[in-house]
C-alpha positions in Angstrom: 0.0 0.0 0.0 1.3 3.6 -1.0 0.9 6.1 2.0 -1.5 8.6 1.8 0.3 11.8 2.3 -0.8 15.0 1.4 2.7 15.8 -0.9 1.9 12.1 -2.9 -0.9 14.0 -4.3 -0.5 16.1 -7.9 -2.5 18.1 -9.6 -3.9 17.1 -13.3 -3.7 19.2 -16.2 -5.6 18.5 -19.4 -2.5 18.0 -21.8 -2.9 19.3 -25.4 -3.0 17.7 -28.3 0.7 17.0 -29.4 2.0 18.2 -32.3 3.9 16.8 -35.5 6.9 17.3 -36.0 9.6 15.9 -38.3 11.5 12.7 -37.6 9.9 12.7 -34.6 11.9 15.5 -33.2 9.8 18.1 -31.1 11.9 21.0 -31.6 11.7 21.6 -35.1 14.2 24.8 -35.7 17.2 22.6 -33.8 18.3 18.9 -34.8 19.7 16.4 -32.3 23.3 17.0 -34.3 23.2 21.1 -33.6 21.9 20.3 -30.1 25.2 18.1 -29.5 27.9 19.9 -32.0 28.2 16.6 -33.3 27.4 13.9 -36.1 24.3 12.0 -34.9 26.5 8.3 -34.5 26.6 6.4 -31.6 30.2 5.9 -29.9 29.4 2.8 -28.2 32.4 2.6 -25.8 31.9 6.1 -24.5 27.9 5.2 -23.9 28.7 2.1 -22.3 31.0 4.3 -20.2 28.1 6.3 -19.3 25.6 3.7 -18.8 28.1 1.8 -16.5 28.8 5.5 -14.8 25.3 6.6 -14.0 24.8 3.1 -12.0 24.5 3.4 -8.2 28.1 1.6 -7.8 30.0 4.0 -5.1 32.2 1.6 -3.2 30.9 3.8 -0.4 28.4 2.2 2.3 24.8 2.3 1.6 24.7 5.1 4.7 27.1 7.2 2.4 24.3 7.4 0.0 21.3 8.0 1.9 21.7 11.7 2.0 20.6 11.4 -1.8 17.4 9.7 -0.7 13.5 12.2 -0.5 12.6 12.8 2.8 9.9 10.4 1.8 12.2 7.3 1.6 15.0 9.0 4.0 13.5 6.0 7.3 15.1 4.0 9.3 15.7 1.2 6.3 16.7 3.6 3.8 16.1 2.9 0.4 17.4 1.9 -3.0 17.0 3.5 -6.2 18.5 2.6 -9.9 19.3 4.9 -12.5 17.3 2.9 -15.4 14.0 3.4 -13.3 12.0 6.0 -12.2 10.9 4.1 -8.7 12.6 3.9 -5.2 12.1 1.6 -2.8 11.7 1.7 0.9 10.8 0.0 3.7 9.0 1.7 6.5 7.6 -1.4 8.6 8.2 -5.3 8.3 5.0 -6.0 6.4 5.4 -3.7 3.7 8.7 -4.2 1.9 8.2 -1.6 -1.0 6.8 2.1 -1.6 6.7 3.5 -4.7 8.5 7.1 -5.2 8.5 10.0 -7.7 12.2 10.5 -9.3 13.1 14.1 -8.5 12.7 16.7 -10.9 14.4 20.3 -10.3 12.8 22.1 -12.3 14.7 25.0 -11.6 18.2 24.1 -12.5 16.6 21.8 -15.4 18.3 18.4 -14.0 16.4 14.9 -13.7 18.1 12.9 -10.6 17.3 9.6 -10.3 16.1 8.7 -6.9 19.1 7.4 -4.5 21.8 8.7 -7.1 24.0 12.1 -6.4 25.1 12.5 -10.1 22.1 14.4 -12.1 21.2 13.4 -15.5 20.9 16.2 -18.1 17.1 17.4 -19.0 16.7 19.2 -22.1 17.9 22.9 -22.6 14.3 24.1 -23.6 13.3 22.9 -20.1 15.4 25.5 -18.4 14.1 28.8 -19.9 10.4 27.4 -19.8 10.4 27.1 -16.8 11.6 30.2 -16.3 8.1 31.3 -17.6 5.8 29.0 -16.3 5.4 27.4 -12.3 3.2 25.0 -13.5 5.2 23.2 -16.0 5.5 19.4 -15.2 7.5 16.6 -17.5 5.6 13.6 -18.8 7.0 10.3 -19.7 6.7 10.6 -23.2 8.9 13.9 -23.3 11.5 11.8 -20.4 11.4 9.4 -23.0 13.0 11.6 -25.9 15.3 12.9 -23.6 16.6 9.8 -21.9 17.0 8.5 -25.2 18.8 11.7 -26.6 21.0 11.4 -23.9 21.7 7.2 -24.2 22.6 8.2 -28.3 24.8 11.2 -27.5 27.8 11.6 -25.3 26.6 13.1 -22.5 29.0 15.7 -21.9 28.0 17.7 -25.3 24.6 18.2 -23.1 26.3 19.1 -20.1 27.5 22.3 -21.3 25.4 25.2 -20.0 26.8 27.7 -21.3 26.1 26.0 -25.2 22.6 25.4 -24.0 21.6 28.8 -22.7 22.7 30.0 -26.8 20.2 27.8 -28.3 17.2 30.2 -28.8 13.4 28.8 -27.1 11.4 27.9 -29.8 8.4 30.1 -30.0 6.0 27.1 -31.1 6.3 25.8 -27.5 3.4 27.6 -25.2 3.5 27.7 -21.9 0.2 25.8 -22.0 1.4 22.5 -22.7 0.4 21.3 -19.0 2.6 18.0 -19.3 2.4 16.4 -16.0 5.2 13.7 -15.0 2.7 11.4 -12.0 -0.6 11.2 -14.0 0.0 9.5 -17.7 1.7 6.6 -18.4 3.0 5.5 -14.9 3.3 1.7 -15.6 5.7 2.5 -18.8 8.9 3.4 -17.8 11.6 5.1 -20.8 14.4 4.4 -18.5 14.5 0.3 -19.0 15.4 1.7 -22.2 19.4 1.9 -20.9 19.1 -1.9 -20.1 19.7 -2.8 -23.8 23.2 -1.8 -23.2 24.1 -4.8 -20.9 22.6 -7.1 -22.9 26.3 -8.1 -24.9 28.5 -7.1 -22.1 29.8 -10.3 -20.1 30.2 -11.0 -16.6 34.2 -10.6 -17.2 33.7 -7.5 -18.7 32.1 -5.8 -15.4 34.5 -7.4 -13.3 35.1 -5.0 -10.2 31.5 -4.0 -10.4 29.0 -6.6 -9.4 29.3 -6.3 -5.6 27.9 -2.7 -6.9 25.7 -3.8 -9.6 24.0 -6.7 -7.4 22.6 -3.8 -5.2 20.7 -1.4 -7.4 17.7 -2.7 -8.8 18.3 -3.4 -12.7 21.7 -4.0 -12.0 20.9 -6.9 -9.8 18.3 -7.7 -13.0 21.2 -7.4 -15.8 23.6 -9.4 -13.3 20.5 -12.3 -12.8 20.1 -12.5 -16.3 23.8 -13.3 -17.1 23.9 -16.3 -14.6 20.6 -18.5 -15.8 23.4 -21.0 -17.2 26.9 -19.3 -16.2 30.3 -20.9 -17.0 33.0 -22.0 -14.3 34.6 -19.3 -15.2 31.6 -16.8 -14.6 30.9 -18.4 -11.3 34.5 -17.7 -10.3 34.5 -14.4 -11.3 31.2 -13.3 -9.6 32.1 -15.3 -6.3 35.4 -13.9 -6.0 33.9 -10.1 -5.6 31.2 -11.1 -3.1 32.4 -13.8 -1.3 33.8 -11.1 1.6 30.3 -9.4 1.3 28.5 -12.4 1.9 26.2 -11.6 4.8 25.5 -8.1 3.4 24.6 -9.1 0.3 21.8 -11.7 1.5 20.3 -9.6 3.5 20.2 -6.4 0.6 16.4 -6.0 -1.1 18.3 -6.4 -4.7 21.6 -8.4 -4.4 19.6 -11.3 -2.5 18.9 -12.9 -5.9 22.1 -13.5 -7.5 23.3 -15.1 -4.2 20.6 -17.1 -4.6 21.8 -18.2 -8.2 25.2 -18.4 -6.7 24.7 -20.9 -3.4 22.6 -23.0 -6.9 25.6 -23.5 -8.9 29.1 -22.9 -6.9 31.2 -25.6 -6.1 31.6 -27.5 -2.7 35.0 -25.6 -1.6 33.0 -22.1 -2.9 30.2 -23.4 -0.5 32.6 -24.4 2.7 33.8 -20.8 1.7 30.3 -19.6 2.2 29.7 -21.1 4.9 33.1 -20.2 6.7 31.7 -16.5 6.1 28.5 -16.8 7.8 29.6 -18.5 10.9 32.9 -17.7 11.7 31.0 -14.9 13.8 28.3 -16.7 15.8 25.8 -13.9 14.9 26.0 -13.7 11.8 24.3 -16.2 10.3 21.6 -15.2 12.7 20.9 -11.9 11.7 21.2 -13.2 7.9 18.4 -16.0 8.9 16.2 -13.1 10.8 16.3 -10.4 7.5 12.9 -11.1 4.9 15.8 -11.5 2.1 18.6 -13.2 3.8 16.4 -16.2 5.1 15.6 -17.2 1.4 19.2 -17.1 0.4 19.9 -19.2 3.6 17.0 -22.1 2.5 18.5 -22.3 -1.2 21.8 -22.8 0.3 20.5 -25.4 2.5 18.9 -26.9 -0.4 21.6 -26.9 -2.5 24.2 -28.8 0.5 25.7 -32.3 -0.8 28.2 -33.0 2.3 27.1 -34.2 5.7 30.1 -31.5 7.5 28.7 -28.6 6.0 25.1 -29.5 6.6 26.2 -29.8 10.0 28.6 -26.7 10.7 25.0 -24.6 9.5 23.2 -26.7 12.1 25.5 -26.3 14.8 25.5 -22.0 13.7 21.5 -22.3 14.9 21.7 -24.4 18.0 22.3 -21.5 20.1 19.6 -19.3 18.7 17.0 -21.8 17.5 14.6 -20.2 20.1 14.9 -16.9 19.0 14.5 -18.0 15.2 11.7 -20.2 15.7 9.6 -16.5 17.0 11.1 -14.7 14.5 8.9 -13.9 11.6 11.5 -14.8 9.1 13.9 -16.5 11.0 11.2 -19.6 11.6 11.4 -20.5 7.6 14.8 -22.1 7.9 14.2 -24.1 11.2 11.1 -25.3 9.4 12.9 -26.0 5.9 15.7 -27.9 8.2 13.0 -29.8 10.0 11.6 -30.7 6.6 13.8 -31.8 4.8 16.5 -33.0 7.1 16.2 -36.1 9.5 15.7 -36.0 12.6 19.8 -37.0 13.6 20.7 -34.2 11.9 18.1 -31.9 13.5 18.6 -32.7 17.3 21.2 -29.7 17.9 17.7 -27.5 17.3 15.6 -30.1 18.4 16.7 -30.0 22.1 17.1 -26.2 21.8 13.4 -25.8 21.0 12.5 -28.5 23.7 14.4 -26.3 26.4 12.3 -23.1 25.7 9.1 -25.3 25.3 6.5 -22.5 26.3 8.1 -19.2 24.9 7.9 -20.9 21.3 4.5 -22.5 22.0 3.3 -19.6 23.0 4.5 -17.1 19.3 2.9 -16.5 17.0 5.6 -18.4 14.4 7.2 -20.2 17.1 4.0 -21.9 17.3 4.5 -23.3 13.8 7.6 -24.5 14.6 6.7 -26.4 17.4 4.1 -28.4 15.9 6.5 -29.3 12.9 9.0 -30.6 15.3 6.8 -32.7 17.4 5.8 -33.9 13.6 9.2 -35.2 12.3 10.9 -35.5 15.2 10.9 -39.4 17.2 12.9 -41.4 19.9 14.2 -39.6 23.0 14.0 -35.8 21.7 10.3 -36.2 20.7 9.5 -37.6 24.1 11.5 -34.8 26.1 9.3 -32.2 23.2 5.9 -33.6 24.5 7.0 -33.8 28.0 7.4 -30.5 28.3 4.5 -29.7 26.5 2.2 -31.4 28.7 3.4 -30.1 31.6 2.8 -26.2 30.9 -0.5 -28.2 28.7 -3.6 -25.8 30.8 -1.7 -22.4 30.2 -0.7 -23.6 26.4 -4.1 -24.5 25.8 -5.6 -21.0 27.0 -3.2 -19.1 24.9 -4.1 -17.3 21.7 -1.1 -18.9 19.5 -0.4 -22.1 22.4 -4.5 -24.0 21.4 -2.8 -24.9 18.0 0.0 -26.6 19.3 -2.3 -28.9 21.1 -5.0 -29.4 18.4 -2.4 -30.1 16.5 -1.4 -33.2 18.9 -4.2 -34.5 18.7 -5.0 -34.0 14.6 -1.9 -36.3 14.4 -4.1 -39.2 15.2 -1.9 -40.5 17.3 -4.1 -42.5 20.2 -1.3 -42.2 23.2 -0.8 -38.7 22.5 -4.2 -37.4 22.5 -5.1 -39.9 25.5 -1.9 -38.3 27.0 -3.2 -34.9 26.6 -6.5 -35.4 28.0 -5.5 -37.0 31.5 -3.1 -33.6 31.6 -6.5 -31.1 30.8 -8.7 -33.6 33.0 -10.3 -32.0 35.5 -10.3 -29.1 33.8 -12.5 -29.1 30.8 -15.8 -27.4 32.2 -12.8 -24.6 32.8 -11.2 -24.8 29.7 -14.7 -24.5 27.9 -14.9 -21.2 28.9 -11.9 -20.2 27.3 -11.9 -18.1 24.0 -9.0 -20.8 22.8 -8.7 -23.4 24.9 -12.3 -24.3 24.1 -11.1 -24.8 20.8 -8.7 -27.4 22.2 -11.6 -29.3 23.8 -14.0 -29.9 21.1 -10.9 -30.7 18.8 -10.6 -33.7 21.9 -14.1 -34.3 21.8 -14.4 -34.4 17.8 -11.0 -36.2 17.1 -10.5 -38.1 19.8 -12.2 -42.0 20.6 -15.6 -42.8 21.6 -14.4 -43.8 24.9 -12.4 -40.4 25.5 -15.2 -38.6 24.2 -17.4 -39.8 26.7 -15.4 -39.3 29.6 -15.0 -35.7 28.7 -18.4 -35.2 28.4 -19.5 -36.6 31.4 -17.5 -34.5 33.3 -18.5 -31.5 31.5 -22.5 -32.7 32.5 -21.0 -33.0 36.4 -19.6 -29.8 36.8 -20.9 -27.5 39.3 -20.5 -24.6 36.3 -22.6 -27.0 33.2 -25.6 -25.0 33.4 -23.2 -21.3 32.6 -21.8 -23.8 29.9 -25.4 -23.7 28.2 -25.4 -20.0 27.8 -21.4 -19.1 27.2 -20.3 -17.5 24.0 -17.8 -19.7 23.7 -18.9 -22.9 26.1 -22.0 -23.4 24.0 -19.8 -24.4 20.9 -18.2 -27.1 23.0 -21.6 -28.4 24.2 -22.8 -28.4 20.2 -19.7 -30.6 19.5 -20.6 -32.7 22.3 -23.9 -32.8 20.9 -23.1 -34.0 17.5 -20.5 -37.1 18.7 -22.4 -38.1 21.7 -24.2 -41.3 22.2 -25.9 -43.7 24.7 -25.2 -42.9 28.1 -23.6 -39.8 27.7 -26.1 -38.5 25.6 -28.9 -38.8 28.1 -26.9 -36.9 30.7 -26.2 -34.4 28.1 -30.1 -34.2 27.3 -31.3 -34.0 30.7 -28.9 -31.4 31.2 -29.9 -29.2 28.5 -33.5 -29.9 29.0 -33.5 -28.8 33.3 -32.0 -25.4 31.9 -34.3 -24.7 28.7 -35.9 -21.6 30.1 -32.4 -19.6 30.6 -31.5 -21.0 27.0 -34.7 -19.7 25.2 -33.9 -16.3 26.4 -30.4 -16.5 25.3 -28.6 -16.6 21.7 -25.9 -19.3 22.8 -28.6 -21.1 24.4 -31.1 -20.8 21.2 -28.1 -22.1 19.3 -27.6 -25.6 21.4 -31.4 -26.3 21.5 -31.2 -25.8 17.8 -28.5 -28.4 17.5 -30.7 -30.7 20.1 -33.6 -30.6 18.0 -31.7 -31.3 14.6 -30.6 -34.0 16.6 -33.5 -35.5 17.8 -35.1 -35.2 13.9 -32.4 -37.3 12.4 -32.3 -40.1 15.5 -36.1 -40.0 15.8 
């Protein structure tokens, strides 16, 4: 979602009809050749110069840069921009990891700075002295497109020459009417993809020294992707060798976490063990990497792409300590879960008996709750058992929990008779309490639904023999237990249930929850009749 702030908003101009001119050209009393003092012919090394020098590639760090950034985009993330687009990205909270941006346009000093980037691109001369004239004037992609283009096919530094462009005369067949307004036409077609058709021949080993740079703006990290769908040894060793001592930073970056994921795909086992080495030699690191929204994909495909039991291993071990705080972590619990999925459980204990020690704090997340239930699913032998254990011993404040109920329903969805018989001699005595519970009622009808008939009826007759049954009748969330109870009870039970329901039918008539169960009773009573 875009914010709404006032300054995001632009006014609209009705935009005249446009004119025809010759070749295309707009100005039609100066040619693209008089403009630049020279022959209209491309000199391809000097524009590949100037494509490669208008990319975001400063060896400087990303906080060296952010002084270029709107106010808009200048947060606590920062924000990334790319010279071949007209769109910044930033993130301002954890759900939200893009917002779109304007580029800048000073129209005052007639200069087009992409967002993110210090060096200014040249806007045509005309723009200058218009502006001049009018306050209202605004640029429109299909004029940014001539000039981006004008600027790609001539060496820049012909336009960069005020003191040429302040000779060339206004032409008088340009009002100050024209109303062209840069936010409201064409937003979805951007002119400056236009540069990317330079990089299309260049090889990997041709911008050696750059891709560290490259991998971090946004169509550089697209031009770098596109060169490694089927790279050569020799084009994995040269893009490894620039980034392997930027490894962390790299995975965790909004752009230059795709090509390490192409990278970790198709590098070698030693480039790997390198890799590796760089991620855990400090015992955070790996951590942090695993906790960023980016980092924790690169992490997974480099799991997925391990062949040798040591490695496989040494990334293990780099979790152990911190398996608790990645398992609450909203992007951190992705690779305990991808470990606990596709690894066995032998290789798995390390996290399996971190989890187990902080039982409740991860039953009770929101994601650590996921990763609970997914170890007590492919785990077995001792660590399972020590897992449930301490589960059912923290079972009554797990159940009542808004994120804790799952774990246990999940228990007993695994159809496992021991377990769930386990799990209901920990809650007994307690149901008629638990009932009451916004979640843990969940957790008892999920015993009384799943469970045997012989468990069943045991729950319900002690829900029937509380002192608190007849509040059951009329709570908003007890009522959905005694419906489930309801629908699997028979014989003996039933009756109690009945005779229950039916010494308590006045309070029930004059109460929705109560309506509700009688309802059920009467259905019921239909079908068995």
């Amino acid at each position: 979602m875009i914010p709404n702030h006032p300054h995001h908003h632009h006014h609209m101009y009705q935009t005249q009809s446009p004119t025809d001119f010759p070749d295309g050209f707009p100005f039609h009393s100066v040619s693209p050749a008089r403009l630049n003092n020279i022959s209209p012919s491309i000199d391809i090394d000097q524009s590949f110069y100037d494509s490669l020098s208008s990319l975001n590639i400063s060896n400087h760090d990303d906080q060296d840069r952010q002084v270029f950034l709107p106010p808009r985009l200048n947060r606590a993330h920062g924000g990334a921009g790319s010279p071949f687009r007209g769109e910044g990205f930033g993130s301002n909270n954890g759900f939200e990891e893009s917002f779109r941006a304007s580029n800048g346009v000073s129209y005052n000093q007639g200069v087009y700075s992409g967002v993110g980037h210090s060096s200014a691109r040249t806007v045509d001369p005309f723009l200058q002295q218009r502006t001049s004239s009018s306050s209202r004037f605004d640029l429109d992609f299909d004029q940014m497109s001539y000039l981006l283009a004008k600027e790609r096919l001539y060496p820049t530094q012909h336009l960069n020459s005020y003191r040429n462009l302040r000779s060339i005369n206004h032409p008088a067949s340009i009002s100050d009417e024209s109303g062209l307004n840069l936010q409201t036409r064409n937003y979805n077609r951007n002119p400056n993809l236009q540069n990317y058709s330079y990089f299309r021949h260049v090889s990997l080993h041709d911008l050696r020294g750059r891709i560290r740079s490259l991998a971090k703006d946004e169509i550089g990290s697209k031009i770098l992707q596109s060169k490694f769908d089927t790279p050569t040894n020799e084009e994995i060793d040269i893009v490894f060798s620039e980034v392997v001592g930027s490894v962390s930073d790299l995975m965790k970056d909004p752009h230059a976490n795709y090509l390490m994921q192409k990278l970790v795909s198709v590098c070698d086992d030693n480039q790997k063990a390198m890799i590796i080495r760089e991620l855990t030699d400090r015992s955070d690191e790996i951590i942090l990497v695993c906790m960023s929204q980016y980092g924790t994909r690169v992490v997974q495909k480099l799991l997925e792409n391990l062949t040798s039991h040591h490695q496989l291993m040494k990334v293990i071990r780099a979790l152990q300590p911190c398996a608790a705080q990645l398992a609450n972590d909203p992007n951190g619990h992705h690779v305990l879960q991808f470990c606990l999925l596709h690894f066995g459980c032998d290789y798995n204990q390390p996290i399996l008996n971190q989890i187990a020690n902080n039982c409740f704090k991860v039953a009770t997340d929101r994601s650590g709750c996921c990763v609970l239930q997914a170890c007590v699913e492919h785990s077995h032998g001792e660590v399972r058992t020590r897992l449930i254990s301490e589960i059912m011993a923290n079972a009554i404040q797990i159940a009542e929990d808004p994120f804790g109920n799952y774990v246990l329903q999940h228990m007993v969805g695994l159809q496992s008779p021991e377990l769930t018989a386990l799990l209901v001699s920990q809650l007994q005595g307690n149901f008629a309490y638990l009932s009451q519970n916004k979640y843990a009622s969940n957790v008892v009808e999920k015993c009384l639904i799943e469970s045997g008939p012989d468990i069943s009826a045991n729950i319900i007759l002690e829900l029937v023999e509380s002192p608190t049954a007849p509040s059951l009748l009329v709570d908003p969330y007890g009522n959905f237990v005694i419906q489930s109870a309801l629908k699997v009870s028979k014989g003996f039970a039933f009756s109690c249930l009945r005779r229950l329901i039916l010494g308590n039918v006045h309070s029930m008539q004059s109460n929705l929850y109560g309506k509700k169960i009688l309802e059920k009773m009467e259905k019921k009573r239909i079908i068995h009749s």
